[in-house]
VOGU-277198 format. One record per residue (C-alpha): x, y, z; residue number from 1. Coordinates in Angstrom, 1 decimal. Each point is the difference from the previous one (the first is absolute). Layout:
! VOGU-277198
X, Y, Z, NUM
...
END
This chain:
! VOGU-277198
1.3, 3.9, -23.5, 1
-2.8, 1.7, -1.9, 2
1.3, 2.7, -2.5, 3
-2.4, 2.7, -0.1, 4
0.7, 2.9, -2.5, 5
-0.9, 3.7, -0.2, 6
-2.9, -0.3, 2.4, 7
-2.5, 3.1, 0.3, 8
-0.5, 1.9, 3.2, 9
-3.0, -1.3, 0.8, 10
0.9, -3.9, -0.1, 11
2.9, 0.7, 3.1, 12
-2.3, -0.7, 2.7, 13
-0.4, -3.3, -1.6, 14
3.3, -0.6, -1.0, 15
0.9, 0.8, 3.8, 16
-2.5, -2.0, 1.4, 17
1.6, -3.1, 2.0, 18
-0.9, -3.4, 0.2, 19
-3.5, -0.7, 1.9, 20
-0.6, -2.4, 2.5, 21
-3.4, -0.7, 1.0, 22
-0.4, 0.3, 4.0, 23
-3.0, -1.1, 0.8, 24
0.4, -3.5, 0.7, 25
3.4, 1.2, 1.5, 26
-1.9, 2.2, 2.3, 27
-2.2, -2.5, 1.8, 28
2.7, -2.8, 0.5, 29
2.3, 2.8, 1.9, 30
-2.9, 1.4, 1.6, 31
-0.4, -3.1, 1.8, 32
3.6, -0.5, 0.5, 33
0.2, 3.3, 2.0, 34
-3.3, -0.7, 1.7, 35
1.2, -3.2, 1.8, 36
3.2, 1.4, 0.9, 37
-1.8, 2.8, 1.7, 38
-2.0, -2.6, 1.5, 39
2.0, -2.4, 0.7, 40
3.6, 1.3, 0.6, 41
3.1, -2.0, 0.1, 42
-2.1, -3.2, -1.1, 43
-0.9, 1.4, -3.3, 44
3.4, 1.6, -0.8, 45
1.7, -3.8, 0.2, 46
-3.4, -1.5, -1.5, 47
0.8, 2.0, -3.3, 48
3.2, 0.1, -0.1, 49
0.0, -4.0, 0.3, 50
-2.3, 0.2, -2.9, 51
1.3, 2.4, -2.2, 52
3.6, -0.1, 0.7, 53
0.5, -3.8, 1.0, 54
2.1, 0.6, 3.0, 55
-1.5, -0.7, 3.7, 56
1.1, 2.4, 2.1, 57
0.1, -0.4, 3.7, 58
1.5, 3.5, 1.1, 59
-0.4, 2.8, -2.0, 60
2.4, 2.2, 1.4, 61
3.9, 0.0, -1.2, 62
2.0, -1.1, 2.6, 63
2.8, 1.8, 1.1, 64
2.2, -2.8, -0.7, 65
-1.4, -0.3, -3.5, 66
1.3, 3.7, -1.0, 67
3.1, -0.5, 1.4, 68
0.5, -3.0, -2.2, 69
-1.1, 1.5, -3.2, 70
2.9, 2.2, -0.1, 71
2.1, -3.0, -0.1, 72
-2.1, -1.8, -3.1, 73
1.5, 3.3, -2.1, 74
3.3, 0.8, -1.7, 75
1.5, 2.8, 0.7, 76
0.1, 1.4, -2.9, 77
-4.1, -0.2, -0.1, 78
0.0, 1.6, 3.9, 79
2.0, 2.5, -1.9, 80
-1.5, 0.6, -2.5, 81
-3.4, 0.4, 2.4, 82
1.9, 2.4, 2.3, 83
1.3, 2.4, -2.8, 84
-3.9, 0.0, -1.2, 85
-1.0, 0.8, 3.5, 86
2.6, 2.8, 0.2, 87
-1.0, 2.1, -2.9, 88
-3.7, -0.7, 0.7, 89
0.7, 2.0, 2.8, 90
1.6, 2.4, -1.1, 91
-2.3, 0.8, -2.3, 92
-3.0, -0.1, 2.3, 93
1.5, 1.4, 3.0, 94
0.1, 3.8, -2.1, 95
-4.1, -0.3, -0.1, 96
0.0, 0.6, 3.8, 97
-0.6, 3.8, 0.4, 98
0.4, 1.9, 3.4, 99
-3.4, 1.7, 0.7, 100
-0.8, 3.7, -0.6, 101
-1.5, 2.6, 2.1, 102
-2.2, 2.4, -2.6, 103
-1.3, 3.4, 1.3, 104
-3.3, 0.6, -2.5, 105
-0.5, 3.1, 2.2, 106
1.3, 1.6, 3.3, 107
-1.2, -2.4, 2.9, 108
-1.0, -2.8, -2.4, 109
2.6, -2.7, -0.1, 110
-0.7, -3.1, -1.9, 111
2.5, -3.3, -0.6, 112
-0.3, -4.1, -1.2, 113
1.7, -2.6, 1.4, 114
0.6, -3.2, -1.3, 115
-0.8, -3.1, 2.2, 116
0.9, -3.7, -0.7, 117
-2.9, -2.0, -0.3, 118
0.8, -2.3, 2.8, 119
-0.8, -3.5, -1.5, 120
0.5, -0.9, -3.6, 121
-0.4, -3.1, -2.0, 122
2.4, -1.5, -2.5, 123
-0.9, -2.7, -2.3, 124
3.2, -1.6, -2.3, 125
-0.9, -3.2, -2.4, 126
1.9, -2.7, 0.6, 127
-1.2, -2.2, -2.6, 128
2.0, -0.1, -3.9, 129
1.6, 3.2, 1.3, 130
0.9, 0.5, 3.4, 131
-0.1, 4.2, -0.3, 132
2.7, 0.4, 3.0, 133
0.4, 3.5, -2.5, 134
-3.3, 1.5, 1.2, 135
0.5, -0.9, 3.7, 136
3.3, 2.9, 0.0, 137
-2.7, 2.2, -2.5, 138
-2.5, -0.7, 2.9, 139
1.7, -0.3, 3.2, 140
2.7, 2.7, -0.1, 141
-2.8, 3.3, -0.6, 142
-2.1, -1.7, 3.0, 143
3.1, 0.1, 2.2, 144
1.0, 3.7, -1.3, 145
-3.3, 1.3, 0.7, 146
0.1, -1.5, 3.2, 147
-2.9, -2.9, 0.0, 148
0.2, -1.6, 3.7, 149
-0.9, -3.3, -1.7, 150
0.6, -1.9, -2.9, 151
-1.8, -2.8, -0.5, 152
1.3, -2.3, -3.2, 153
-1.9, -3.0, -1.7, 154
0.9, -2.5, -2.7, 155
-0.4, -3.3, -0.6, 156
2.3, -2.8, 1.1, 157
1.5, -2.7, -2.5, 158
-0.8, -3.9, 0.3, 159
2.3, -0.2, 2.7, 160
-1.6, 2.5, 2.1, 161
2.6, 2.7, -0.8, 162
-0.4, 3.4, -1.1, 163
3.1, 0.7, -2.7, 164
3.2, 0.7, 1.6, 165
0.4, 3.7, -1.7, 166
-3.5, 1.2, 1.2, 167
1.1, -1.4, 3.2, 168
3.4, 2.1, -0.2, 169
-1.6, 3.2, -1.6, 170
-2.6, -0.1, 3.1, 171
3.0, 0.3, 2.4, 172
1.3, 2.5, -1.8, 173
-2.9, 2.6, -0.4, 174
-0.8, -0.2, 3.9, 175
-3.0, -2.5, -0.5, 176
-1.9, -0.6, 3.4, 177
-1.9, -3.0, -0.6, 178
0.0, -2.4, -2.9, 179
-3.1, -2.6, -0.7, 180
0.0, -3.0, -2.3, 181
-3.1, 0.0, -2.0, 182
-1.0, 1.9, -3.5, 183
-3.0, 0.5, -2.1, 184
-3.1, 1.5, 0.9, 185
0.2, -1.5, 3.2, 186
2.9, 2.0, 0.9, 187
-1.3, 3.2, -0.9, 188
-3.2, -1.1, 1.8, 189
2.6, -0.9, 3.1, 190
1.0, 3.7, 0.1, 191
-2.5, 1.6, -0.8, 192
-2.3, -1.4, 3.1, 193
2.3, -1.8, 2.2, 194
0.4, -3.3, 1.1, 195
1.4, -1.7, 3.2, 196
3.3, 0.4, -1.3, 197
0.3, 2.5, -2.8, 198
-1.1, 3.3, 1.1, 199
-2.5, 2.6, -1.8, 200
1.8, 2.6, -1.9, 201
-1.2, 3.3, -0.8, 202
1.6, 0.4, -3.7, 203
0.8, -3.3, -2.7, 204
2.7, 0.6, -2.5, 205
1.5, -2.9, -2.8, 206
-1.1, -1.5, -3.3, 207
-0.7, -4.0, -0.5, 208
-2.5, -1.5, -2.4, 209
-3.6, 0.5, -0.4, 210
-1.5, -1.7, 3.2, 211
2.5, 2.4, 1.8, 212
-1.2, 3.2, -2.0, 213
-3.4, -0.7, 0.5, 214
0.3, -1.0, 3.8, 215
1.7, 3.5, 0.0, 216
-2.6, 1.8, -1.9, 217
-3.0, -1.5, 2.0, 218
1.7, 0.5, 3.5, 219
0.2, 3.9, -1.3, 220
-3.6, 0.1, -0.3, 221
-0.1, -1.1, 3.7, 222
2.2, 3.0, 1.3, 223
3.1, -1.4, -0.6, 224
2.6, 2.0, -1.8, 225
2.4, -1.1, -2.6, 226
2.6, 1.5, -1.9, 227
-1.5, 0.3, -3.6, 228
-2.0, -1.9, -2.7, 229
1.9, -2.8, -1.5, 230
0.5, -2.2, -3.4, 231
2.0, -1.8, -1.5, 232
3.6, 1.5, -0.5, 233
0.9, 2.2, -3.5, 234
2.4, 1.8, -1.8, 235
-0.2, 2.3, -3.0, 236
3.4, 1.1, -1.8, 237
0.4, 2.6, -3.1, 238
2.5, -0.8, -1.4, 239
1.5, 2.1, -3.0, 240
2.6, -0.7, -3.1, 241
3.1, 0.5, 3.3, 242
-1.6, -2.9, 2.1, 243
2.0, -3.4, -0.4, 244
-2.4, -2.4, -0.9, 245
1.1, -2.8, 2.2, 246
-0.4, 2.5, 3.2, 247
-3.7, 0.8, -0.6, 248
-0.5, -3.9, -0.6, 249
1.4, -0.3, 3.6, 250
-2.0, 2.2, 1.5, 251
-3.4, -1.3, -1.2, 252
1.0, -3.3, 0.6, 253
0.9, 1.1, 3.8, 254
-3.7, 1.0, 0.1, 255
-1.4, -2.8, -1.7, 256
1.5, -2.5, 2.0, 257
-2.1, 1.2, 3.3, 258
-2.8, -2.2, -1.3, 259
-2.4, -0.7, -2.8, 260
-2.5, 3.2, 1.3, 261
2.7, 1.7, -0.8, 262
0.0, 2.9, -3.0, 263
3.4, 1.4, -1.6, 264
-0.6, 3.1, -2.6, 265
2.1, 1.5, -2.7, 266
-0.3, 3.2, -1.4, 267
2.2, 1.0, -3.4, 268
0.3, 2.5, -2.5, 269
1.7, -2.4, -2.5, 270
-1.8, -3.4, -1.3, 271
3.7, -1.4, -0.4, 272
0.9, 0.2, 4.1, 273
-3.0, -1.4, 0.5, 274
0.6, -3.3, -2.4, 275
3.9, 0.3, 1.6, 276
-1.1, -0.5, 3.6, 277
-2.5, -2.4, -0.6, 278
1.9, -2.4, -1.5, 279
2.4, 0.7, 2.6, 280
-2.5, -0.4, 2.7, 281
-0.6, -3.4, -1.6, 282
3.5, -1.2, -0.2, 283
0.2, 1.1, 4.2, 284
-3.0, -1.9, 0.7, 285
1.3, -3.4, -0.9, 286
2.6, 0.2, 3.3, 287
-2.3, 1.1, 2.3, 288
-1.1, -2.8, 3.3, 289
-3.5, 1.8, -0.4, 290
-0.5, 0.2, -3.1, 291
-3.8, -1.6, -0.1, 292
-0.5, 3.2, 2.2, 293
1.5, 2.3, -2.1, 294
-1.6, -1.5, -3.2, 295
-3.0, 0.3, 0.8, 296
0.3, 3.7, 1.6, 297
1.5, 0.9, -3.7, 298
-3.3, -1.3, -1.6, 299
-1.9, 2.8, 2.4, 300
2.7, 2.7, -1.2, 301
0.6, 2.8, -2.9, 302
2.2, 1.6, -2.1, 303
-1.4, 3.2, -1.3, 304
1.3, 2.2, -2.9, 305
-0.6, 3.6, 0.3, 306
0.5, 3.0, -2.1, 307
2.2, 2.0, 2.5, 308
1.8, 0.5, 3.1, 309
-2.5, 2.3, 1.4, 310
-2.9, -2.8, -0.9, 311
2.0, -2.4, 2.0, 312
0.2, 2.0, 2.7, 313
-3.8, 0.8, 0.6, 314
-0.9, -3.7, -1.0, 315
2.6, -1.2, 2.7, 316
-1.8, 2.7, 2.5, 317
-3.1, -1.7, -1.1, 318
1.0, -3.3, 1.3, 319
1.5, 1.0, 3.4, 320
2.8, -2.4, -0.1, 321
1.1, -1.4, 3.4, 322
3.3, -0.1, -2.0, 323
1.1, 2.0, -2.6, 324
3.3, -0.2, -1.3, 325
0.7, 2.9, -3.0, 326
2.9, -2.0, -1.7, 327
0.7, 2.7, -2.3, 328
2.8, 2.8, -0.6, 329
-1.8, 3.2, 1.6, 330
-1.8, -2.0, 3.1, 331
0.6, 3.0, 2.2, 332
-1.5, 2.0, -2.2, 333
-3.2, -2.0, -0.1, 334
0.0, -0.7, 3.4, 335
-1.0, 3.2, 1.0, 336
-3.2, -0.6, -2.1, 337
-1.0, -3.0, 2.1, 338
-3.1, 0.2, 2.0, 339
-1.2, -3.2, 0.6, 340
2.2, -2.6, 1.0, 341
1.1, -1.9, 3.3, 342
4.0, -0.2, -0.5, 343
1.9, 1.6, -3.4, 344
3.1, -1.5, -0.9, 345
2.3, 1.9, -2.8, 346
2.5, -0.6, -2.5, 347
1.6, -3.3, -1.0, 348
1.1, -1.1, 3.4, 349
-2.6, 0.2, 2.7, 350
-1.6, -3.2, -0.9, 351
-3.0, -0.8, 2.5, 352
1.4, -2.6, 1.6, 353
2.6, 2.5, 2.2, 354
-3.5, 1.4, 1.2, 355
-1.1, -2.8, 0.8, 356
2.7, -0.8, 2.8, 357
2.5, 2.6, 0.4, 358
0.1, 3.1, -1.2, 359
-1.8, 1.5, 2.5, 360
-3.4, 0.6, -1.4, 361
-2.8, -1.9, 1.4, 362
-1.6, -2.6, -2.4, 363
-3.6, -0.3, 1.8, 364
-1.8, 2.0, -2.6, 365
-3.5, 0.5, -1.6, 366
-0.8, -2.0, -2.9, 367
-3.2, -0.3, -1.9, 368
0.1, 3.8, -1.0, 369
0.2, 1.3, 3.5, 370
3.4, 1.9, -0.3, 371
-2.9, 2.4, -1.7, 372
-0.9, 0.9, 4.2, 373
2.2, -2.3, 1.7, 374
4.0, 0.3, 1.2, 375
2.1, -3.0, 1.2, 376
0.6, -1.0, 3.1, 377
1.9, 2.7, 2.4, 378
0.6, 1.2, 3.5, 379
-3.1, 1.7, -0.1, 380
-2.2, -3.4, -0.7, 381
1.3, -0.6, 3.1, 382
-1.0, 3.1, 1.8, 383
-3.2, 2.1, 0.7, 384
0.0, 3.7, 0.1, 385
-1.4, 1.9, 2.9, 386
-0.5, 3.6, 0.0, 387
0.2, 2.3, 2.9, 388
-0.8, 3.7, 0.7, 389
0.6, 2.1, 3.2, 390
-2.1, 3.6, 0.2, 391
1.1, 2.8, 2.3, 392
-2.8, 2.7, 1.4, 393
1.6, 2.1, -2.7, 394
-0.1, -2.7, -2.5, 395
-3.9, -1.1, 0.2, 396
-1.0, 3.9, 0.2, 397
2.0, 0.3, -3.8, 398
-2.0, -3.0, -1.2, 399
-2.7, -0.3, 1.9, 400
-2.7, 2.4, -2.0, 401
1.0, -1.5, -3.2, 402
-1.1, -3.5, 1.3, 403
-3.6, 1.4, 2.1, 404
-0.7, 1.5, -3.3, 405
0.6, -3.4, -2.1, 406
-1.6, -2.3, 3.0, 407
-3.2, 2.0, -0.3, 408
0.0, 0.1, -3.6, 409
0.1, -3.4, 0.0, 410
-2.8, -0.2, 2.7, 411
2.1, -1.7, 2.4, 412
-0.2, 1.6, 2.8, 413
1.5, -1.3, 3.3, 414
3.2, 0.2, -2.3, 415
-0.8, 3.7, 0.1, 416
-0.5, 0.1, 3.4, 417
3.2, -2.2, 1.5, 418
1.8, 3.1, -1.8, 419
-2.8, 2.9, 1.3, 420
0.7, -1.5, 3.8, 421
3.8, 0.3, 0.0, 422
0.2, 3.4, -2.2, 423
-2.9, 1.4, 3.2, 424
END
């Protein structure tokens, strides 16, 4: 990690900056991917994922037989553990429902939203060097409490034509409708057009690498919605002179291990923590199965000494953590100076990781600075808001002049006039 020390205000946005990729050539090679599967359907989805995946699929939908199975190809202490995830997901999301409200702005004039499922979502869950079964219950539970009719789920199968046994499981779990076995940008092209078998969705939710983020950002330039802008995944932790050292080692490492795009910051107020947990962080790595990954997303990382707890703070709001763990003895203090983040975790034992399955929180969540205008994934990404208003004769004769007298001040006026005609 890069130790940077005292650095001015205006050298943040730099600091903060994340790793760039350049798109371009990117662009074009997914372009085309999503072109022929619009084209081309069915044909294209098993031409690419033959290509890119090695595996020649035949039918692309889960059998029913296969789900039942992967139940079986689990212990139970795994289907427990998935089920006790599931549970407090739930729980959690389940108190974002709210019943609707009538509001009288004036006598006669009653006005109310209601929220409506978006009938047909996508999910998309990598399969590949991580089989994220975690985001299919962060995914697939909120779709099912908002009330989405169909949810459609795509990830790639394994060289013996299997999806993983615990995205399998999860899928059964969550209410699932329809599973499909393909991933990459041909899957996101799948659902986002429709093929002979997959159907068109009207929303696309889940991360996977770059061909999938582009294929998502592209089809949302064609009308298709999606649930947010996303990177590569990243923490940030402040930790103070309370944190223990090999805790904030964990937790960067947890973040670092995602992949090699991956960025891990820490912020300190004390040059000797910093030294502390680096060398702890070193000492950590040496265990790790992915350690190449996490290597290499260390050389992209920082550790940054600041004169304060207050310049922490704003420097931390300045990067718009997707995590931000304050590891430090006051961290409900400082929460409540938080502005700009996608999930907060405080004091010495909320390490990401229980967000990341099982707390409760969801883990689908801006990166890349977005937590400056973007939330996590909820109920709501599920739902769309309609309003609705009901006037009485007694209601538009209240209102009514107020509006004739804007309409016509804005020159518009047959909206004058559809209020004139009734008030005659």
């Amino acid at each position: 990690m890069q130790i940077i020390r005292y650095p001015e205000k205006a050298e943040w946005k730099k600091i903060c900056k994340r790793p760039a990729i350049d798109m371009s050539a990117l662009e074009v090679a997914v372009t085309n991917i999503l072109k022929e599967v619009k084209e081309n359907g069915d044909q294209a989805v098993r031409r690419f994922t033959g290509m890119f995946d090695k595996v020649s699929v035949t039918d692309l939908q889960v059998s029913q037989s296969e789900i039942k199975e992967a139940a079986s190809l689990l212990s139970p202490e795994l289907r427990q553990a998935i089920e006790q995830a599931r549970r407090n997901i739930e729980l959690f999301h389940a108190k974002q429902l709210n019943p609707v409200e009538v509001v009288e702005t004036m006598p006669g004039v009653r006005c109310w939203r209601k929220c409506v499922a978006i009938e047909k979502v996508g999910l998309y869950i990598p399969g590949g060097t991580a089989p994220l079964f975690s985001t299919l219950l962060m995914l697939a539970v909120p779709a099912r409490l908002a009330g989405s009719k169909e949810i459609v789920l795509c990830s790639p199968a394994n060289k013996e034509k299997k999806i993983h046994p615990a995205i399998l499981y999860a899928a059964q779990l969550t209410g699932v409708t329809k599973i499909y076995k393909t991933g990459g940008a041909q899957a996101i092209g799948a659902m986002a057009y429709g093929t002979e078998t997959i159907p068109q969705v009207y929303k696309i939710f889940g991360p996977g690498n770059q061909y999938v983020t582009c294929a998502k950002q592209l089809i949302q330039k064609d009308g298709v919605p999606i649930d947010m802008p996303a990177g590569p995944s990243e923490v940030a932790v402040y930790a103070d002179e309370s944190a223990r050292v090999p805790f904030v080692a964990a937790d960067l490492l947890s973040q670092a291990e995602h992949g090699s795009d991956s960025q891990v910051m820490l912020v300190c107020t004390t040059e000797t923590v910093i030294e502390e947990v680096i060398r702890e962080v070193e000492n950590q790595l040496l265990s790790l199965p992915r350690k190449e990954f996490a290597q290499a997303s260390l050389e992209n990382s920082r550790a940054i000494l600041v004169r304060n707890e207050r310049e922490a703070i704003d420097l931390l709001n300045e990067y718009a953590a997707e995590h931000l763990i304050l590891s430090c003895r006051n961290a409900d203090e400082l929460a409540e100076k938080v502005i700009n983040a996608g999930s907060v975790f405080l004091g010495h034992y909320s390490p990401e990781s229980v967000g990341d399955y099982a707390s409760g929180t969801n883990h689908t969540l801006p990166t890349n600075g977005y937590a400056k205008a973007y939330s996590g994934v909820s109920v709501d990404s599920f739902l769309k808001k309609i309003t609705f208003q009901h006037l009485t004769e007694e209601g538009l004769r209240n209102i009514g002049p107020a509006v004739e007298l804007m309409a016509e001040a804005e020159g518009l006026l047959a909206h004058k006039r559809a209020v004139t005609l009734r008030l005659q």
